[in-house]
KOLVEXMAR-116409 format. One record per atom (N, C-alpha, C, CB): residue in one letter; residue number from 0; z, x, y; atom name. Coordinates in nm, 2 decimals, padded with zeros to 4 digits, always signed. Glycine has a CB too. Layout:
# KOLVEXMAR-116409
<r "A"; NUM; <Z; X; Y>; "CA">
...
//
This chain:
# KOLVEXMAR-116409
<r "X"; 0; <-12.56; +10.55; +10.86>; "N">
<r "X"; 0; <-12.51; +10.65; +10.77>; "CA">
<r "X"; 0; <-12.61; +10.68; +10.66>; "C">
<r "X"; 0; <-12.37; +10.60; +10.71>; "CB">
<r "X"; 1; <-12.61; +10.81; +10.63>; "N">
<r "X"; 1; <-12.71; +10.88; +10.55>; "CA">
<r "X"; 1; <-12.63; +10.94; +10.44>; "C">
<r "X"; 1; <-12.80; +10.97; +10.62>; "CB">
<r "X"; 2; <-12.69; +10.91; +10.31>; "N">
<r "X"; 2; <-12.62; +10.97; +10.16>; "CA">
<r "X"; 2; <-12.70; +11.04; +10.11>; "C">
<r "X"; 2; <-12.57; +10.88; +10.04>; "CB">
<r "X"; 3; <-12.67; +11.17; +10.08>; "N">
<r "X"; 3; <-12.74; +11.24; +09.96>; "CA">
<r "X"; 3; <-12.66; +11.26; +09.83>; "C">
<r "X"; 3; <-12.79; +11.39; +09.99>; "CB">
<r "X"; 4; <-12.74; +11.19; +09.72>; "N">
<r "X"; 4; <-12.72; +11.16; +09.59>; "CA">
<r "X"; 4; <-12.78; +11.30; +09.51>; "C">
<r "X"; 4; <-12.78; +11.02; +09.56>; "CB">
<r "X"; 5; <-12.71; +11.38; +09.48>; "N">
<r "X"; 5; <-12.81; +11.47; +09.35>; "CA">
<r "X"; 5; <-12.73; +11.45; +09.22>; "C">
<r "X"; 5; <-12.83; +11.67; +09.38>; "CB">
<r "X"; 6; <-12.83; +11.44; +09.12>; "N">
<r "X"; 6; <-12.82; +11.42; +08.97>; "CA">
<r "X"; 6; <-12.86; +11.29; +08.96>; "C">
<r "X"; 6; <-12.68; +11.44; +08.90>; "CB">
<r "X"; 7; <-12.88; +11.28; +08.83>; "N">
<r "X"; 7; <-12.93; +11.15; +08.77>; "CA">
<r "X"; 7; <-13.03; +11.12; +08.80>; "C">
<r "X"; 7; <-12.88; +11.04; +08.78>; "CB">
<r "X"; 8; <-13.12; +11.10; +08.66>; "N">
<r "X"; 8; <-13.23; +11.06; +08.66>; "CA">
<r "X"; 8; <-13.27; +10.87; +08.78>; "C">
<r "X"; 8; <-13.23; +11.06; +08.50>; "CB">
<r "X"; 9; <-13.18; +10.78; +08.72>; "N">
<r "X"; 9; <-13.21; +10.68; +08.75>; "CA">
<r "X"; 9; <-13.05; +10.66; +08.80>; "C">
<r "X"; 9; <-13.29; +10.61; +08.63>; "CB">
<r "X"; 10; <-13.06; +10.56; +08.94>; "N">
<r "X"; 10; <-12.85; +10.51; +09.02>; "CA">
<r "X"; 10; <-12.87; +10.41; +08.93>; "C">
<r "X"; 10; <-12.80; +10.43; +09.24>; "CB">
<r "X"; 11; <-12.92; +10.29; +08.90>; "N">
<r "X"; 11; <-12.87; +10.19; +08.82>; "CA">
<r "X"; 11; <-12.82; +10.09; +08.91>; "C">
<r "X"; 11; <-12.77; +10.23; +08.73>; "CB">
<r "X"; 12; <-12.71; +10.04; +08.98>; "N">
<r "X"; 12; <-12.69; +09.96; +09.09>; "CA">
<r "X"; 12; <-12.61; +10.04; +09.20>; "C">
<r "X"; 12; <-12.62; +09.85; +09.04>; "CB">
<r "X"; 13; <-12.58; +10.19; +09.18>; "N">
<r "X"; 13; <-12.50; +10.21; +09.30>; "CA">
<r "X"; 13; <-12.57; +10.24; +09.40>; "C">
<r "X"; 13; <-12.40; +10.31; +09.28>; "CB">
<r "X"; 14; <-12.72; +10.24; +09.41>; "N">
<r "X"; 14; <-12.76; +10.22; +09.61>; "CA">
<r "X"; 14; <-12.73; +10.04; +09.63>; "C">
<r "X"; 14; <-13.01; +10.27; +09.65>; "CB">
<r "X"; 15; <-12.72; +09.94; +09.53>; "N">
<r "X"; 15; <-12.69; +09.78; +09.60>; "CA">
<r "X"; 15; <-12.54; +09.84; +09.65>; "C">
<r "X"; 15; <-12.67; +09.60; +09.47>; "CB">
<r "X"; 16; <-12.45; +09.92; +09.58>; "N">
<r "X"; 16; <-12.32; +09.90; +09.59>; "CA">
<r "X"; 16; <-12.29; +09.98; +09.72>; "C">
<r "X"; 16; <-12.24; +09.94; +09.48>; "CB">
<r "X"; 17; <-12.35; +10.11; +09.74>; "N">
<r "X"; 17; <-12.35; +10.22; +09.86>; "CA">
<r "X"; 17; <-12.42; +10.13; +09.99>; "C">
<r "X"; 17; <-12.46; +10.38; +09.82>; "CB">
<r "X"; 18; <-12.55; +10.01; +09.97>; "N">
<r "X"; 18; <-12.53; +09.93; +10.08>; "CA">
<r "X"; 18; <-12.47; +09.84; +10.13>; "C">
<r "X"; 18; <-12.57; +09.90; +10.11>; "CB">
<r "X"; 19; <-12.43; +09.80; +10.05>; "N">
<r "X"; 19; <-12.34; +09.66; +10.07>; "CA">
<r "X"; 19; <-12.18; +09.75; +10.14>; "C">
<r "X"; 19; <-12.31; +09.54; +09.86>; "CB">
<r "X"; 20; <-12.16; +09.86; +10.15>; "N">
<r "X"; 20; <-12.02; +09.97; +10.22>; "CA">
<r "X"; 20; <-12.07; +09.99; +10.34>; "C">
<r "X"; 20; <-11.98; +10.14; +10.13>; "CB">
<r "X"; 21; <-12.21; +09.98; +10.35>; "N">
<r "X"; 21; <-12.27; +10.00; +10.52>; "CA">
<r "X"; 21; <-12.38; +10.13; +10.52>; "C">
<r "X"; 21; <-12.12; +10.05; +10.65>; "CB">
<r "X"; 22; <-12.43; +10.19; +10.41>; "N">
<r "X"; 22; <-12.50; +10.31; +10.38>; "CA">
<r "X"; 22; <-12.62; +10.24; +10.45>; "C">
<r "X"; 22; <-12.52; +10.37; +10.21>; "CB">
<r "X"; 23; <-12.75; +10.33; +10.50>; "N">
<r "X"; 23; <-12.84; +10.23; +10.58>; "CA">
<r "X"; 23; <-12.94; +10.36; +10.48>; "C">
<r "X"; 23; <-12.84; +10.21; +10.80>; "CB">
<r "X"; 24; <-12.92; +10.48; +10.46>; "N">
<r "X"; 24; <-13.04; +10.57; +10.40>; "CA">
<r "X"; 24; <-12.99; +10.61; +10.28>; "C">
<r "X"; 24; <-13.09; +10.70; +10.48>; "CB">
<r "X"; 25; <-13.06; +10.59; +10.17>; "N">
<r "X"; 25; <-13.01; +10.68; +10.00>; "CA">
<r "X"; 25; <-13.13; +10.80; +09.98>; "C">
<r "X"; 25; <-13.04; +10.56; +09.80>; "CB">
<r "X"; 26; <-13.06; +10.94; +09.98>; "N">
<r "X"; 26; <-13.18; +11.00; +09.97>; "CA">
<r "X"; 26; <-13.12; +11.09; +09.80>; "C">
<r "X"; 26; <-13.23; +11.10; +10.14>; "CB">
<r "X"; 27; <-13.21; +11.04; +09.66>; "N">
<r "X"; 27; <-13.18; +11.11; +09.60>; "CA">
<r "X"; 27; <-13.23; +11.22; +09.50>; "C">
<r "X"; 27; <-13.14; +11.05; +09.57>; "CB">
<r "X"; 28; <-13.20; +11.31; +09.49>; "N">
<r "X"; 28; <-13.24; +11.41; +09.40>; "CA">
<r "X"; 28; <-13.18; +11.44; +09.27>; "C">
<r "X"; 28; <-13.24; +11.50; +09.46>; "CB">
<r "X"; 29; <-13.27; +11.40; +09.18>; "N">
<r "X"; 29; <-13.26; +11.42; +09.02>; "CA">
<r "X"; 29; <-13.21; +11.54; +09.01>; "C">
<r "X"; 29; <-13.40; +11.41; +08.93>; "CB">
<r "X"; 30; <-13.22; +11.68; +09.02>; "N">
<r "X"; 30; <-13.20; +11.76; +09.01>; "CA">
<r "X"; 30; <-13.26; +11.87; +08.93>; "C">
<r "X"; 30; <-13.12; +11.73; +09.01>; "CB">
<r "X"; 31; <-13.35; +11.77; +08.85>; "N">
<r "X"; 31; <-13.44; +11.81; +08.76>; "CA">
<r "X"; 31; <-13.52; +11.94; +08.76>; "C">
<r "X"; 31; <-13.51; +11.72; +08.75>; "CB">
<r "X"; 32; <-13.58; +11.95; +08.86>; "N">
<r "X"; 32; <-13.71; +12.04; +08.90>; "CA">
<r "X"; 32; <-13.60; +12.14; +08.94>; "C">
<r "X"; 32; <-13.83; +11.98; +09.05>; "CB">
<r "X"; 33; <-13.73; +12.30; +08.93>; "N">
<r "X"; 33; <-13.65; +12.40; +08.99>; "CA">
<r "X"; 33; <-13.66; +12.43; +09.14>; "C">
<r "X"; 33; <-13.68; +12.51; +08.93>; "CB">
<r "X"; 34; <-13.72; +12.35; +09.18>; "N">
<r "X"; 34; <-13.73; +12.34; +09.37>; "CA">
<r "X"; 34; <-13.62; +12.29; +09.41>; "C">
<r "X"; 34; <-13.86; +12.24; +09.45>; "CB">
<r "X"; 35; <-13.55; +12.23; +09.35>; "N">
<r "X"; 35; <-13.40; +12.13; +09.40>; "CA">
<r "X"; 35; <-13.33; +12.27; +09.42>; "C">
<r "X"; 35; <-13.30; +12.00; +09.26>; "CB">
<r "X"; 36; <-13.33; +12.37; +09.33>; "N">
<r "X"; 36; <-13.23; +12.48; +09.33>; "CA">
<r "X"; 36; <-13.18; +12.54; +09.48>; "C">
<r "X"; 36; <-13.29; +12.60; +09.25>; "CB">
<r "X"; 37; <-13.30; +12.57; +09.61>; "N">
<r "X"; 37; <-13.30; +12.60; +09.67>; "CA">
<r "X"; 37; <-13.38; +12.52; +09.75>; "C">
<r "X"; 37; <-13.31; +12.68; +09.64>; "CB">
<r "X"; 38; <-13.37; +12.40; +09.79>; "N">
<r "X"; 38; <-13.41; +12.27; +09.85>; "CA">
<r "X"; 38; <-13.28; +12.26; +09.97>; "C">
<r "X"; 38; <-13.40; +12.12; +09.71>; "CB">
<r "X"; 39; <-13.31; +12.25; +10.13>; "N">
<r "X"; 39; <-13.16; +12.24; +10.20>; "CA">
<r "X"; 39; <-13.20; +12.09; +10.19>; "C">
<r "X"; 39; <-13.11; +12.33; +10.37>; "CB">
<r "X"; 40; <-13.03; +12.10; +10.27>; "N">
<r "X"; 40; <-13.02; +11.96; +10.27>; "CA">
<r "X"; 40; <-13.06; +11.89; +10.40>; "C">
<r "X"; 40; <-12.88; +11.92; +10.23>; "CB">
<r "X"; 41; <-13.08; +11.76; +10.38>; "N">
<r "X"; 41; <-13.14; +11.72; +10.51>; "CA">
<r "X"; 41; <-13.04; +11.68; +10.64>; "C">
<r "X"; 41; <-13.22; +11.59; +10.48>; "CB">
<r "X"; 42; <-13.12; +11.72; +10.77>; "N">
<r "X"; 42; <-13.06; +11.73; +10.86>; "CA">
<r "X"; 42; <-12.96; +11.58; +10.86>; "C">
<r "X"; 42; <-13.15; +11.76; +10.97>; "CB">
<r "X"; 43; <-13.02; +11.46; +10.86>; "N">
<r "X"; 43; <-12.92; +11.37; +10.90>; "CA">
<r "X"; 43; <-12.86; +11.31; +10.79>; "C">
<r "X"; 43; <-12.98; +11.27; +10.99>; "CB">
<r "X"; 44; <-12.79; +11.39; +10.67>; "N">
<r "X"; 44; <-12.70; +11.34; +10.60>; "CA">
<r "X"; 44; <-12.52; +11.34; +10.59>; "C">
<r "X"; 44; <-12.74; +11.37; +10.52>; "CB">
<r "X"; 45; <-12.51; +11.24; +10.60>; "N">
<r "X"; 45; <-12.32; +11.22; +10.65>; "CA">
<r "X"; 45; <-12.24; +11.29; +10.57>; "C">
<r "X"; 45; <-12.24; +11.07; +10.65>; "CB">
<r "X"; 46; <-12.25; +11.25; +10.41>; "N">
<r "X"; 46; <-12.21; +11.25; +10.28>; "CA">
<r "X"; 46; <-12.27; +11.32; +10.19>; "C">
<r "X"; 46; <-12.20; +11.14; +10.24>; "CB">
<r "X"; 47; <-12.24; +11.36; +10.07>; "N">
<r "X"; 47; <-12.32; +11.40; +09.97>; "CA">
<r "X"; 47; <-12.23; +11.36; +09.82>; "C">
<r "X"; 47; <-12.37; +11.57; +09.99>; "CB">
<r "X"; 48; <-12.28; +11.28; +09.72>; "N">
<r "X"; 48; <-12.24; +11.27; +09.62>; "CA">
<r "X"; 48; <-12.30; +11.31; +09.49>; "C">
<r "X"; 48; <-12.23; +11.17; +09.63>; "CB">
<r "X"; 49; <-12.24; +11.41; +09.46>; "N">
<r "X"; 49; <-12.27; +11.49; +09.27>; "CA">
<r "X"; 49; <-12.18; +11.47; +09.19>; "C">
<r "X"; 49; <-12.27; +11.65; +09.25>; "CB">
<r "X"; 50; <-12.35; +11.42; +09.11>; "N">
<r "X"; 50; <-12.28; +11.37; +08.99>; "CA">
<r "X"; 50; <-12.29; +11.50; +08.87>; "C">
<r "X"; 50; <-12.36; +11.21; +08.93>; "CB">
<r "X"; 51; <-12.14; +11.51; +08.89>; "N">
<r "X"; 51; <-12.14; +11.71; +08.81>; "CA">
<r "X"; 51; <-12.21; +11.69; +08.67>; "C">
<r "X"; 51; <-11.93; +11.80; +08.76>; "CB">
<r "X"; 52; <-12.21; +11.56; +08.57>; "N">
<r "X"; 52; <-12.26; +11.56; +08.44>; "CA">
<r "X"; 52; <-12.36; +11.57; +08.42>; "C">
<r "X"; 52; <-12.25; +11.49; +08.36>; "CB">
<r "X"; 53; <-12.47; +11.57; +08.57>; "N">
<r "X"; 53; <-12.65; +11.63; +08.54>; "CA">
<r "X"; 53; <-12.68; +11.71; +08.58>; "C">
<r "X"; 53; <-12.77; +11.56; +08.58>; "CB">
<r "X"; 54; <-12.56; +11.81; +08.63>; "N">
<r "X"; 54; <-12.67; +11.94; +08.76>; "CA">
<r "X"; 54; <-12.61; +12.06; +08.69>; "C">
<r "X"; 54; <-12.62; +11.96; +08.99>; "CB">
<r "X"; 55; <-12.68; +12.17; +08.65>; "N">
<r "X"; 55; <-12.66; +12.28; +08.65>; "CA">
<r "X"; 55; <-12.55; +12.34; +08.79>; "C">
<r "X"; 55; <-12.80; +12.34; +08.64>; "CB">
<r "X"; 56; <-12.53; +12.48; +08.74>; "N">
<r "X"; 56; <-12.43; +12.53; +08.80>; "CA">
<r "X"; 56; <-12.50; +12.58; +08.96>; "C">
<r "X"; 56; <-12.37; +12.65; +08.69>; "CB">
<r "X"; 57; <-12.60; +12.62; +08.92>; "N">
<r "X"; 57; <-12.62; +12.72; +08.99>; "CA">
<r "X"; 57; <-12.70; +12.61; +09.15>; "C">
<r "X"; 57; <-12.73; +12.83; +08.89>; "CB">
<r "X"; 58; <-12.72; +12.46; +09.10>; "N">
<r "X"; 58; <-12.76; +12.37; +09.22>; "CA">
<r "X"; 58; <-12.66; +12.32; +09.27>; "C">
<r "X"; 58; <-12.86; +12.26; +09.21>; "CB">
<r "X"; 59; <-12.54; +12.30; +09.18>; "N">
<r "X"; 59; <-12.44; +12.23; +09.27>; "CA">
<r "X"; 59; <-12.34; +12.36; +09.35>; "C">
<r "X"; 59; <-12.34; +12.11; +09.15>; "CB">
<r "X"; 60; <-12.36; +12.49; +09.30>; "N">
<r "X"; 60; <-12.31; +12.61; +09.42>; "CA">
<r "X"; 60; <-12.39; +12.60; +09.52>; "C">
<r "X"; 60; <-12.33; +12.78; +09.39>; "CB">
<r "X"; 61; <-12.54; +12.57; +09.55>; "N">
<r "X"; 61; <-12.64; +12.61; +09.65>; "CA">
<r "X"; 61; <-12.57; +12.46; +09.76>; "C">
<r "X"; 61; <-12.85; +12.61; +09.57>; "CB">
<r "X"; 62; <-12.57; +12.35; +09.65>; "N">
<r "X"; 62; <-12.50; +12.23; +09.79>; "CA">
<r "X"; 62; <-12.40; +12.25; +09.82>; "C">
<r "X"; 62; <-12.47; +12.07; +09.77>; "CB">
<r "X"; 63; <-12.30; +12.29; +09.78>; "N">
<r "X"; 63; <-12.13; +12.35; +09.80>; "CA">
<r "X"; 63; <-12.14; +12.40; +09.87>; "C">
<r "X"; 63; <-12.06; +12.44; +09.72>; "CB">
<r "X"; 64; <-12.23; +12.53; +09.88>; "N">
<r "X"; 64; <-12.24; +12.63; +10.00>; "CA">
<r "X"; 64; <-12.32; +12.58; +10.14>; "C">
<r "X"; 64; <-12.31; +12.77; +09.94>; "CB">
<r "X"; 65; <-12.42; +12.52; +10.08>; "N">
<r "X"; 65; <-12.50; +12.41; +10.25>; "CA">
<r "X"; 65; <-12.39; +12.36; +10.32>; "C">
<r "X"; 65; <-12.62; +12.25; +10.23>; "CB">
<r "X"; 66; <-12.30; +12.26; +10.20>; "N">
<r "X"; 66; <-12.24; +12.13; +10.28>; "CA">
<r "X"; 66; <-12.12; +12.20; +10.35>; "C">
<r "X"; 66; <-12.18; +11.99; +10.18>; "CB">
<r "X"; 67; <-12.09; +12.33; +10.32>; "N">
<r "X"; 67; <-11.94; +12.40; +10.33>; "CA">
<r "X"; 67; <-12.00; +12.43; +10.46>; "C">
<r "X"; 67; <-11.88; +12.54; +10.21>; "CB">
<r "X"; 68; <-12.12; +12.49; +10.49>; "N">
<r "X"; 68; <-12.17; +12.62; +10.61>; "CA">
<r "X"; 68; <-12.21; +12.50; +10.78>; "C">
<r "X"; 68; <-12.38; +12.72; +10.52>; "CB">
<r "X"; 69; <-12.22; +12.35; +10.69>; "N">
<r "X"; 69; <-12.24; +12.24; +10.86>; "CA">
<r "X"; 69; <-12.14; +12.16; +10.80>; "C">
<r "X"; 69; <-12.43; +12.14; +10.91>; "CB">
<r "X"; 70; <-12.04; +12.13; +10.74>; "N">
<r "X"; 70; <-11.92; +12.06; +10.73>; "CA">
<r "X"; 70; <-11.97; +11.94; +10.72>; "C">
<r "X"; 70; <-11.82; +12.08; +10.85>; "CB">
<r "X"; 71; <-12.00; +11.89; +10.57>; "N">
<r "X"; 71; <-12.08; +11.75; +10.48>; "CA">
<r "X"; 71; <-11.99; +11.73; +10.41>; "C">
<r "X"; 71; <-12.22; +11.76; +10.40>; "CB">
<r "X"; 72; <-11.88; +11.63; +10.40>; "N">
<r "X"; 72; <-11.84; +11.59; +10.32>; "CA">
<r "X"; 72; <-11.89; +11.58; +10.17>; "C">
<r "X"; 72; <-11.82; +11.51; +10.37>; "CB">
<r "X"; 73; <-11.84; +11.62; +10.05>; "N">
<r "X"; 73; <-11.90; +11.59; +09.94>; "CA">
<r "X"; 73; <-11.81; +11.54; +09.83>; "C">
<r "X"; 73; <-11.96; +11.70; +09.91>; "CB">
<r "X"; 74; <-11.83; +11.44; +09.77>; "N">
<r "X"; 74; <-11.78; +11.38; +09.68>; "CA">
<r "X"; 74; <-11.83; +11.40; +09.51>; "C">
<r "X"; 74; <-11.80; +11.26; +09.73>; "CB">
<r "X"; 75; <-11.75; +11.45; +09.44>; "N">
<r "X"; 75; <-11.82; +11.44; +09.32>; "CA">
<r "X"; 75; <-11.76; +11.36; +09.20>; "C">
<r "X"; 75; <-11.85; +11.57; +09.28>; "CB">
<r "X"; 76; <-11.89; +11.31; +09.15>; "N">
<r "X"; 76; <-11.82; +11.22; +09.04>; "CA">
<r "X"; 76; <-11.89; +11.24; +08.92>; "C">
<r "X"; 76; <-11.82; +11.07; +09.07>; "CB">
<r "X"; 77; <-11.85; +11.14; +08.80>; "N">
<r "X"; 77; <-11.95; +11.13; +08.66>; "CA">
<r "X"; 77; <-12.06; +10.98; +08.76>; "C">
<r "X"; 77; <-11.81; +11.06; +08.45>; "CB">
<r "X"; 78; <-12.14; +10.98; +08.68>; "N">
<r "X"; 78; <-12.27; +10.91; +08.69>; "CA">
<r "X"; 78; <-12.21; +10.75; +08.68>; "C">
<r "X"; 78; <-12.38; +10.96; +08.55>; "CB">
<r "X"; 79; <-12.12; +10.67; +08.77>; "N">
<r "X"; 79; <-12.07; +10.53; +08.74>; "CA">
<r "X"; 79; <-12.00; +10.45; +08.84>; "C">
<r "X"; 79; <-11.99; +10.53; +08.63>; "CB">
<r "X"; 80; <-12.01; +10.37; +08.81>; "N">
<r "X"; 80; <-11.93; +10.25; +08.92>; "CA">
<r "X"; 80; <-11.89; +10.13; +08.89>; "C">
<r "X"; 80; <-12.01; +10.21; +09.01>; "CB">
<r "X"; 81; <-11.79; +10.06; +08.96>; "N">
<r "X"; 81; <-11.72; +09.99; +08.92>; "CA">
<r "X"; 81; <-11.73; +09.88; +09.03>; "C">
<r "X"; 81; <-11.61; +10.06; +08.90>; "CB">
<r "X"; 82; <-11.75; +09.73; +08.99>; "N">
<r "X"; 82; <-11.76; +09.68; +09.12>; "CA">
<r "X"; 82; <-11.64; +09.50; +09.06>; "C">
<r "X"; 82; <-11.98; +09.67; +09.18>; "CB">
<r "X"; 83; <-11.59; +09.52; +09.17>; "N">
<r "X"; 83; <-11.53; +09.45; +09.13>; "CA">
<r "X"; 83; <-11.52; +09.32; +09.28>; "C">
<r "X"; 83; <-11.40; +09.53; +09.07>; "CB">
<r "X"; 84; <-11.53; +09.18; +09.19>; "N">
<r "X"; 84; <-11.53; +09.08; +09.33>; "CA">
<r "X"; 84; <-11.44; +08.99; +09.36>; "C">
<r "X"; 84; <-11.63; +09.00; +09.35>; "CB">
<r "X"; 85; <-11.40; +08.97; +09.48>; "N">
<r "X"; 85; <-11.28; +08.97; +09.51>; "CA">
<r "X"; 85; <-11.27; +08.79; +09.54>; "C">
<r "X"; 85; <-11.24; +09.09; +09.63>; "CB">
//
């Protein structure tokens, strides 16, 4: 399974937490640059997770509309995680 992450500068621990669920590829993009704007997304990703508190409007329409047009799940969240052990 393959994840694309856009926003955020730096995950902090959530690629330990996204492998330890079974993720085998993190592919992420800061969002920073203006090449992300119009950047597609890569062929072999399952998922996509945006984190809406770092991306402009106008990159998280351009993934909306990729992930909408080959049917990519997308998840969006604030920039955090919770890990709790059982």
């Amino acid at each position: 399974m393959a994840i694309l992450i856009v926003g955020a500068d730096r995950l902090g621990n959530i690629p330990g937490k996204l492998h330890s669920e079974g993720v085998q590829e993190i592919i992420h993009w800061s969002g920073r640059k203006k090449s992300y704007q119009t950047k597609a997304i890569p062929k072999n990703v399952d998922t996509i997770i945006l984190f809406c508190d770092f991306l402009n409007h106008r990159l998280m329409y351009n993934i909306k509309r990729q992930a909408k047009a080959v049917r990519i799940p997308i998840i969006f969240s604030k920039r955090s995680t919770t890990y709790r052990s059982s």
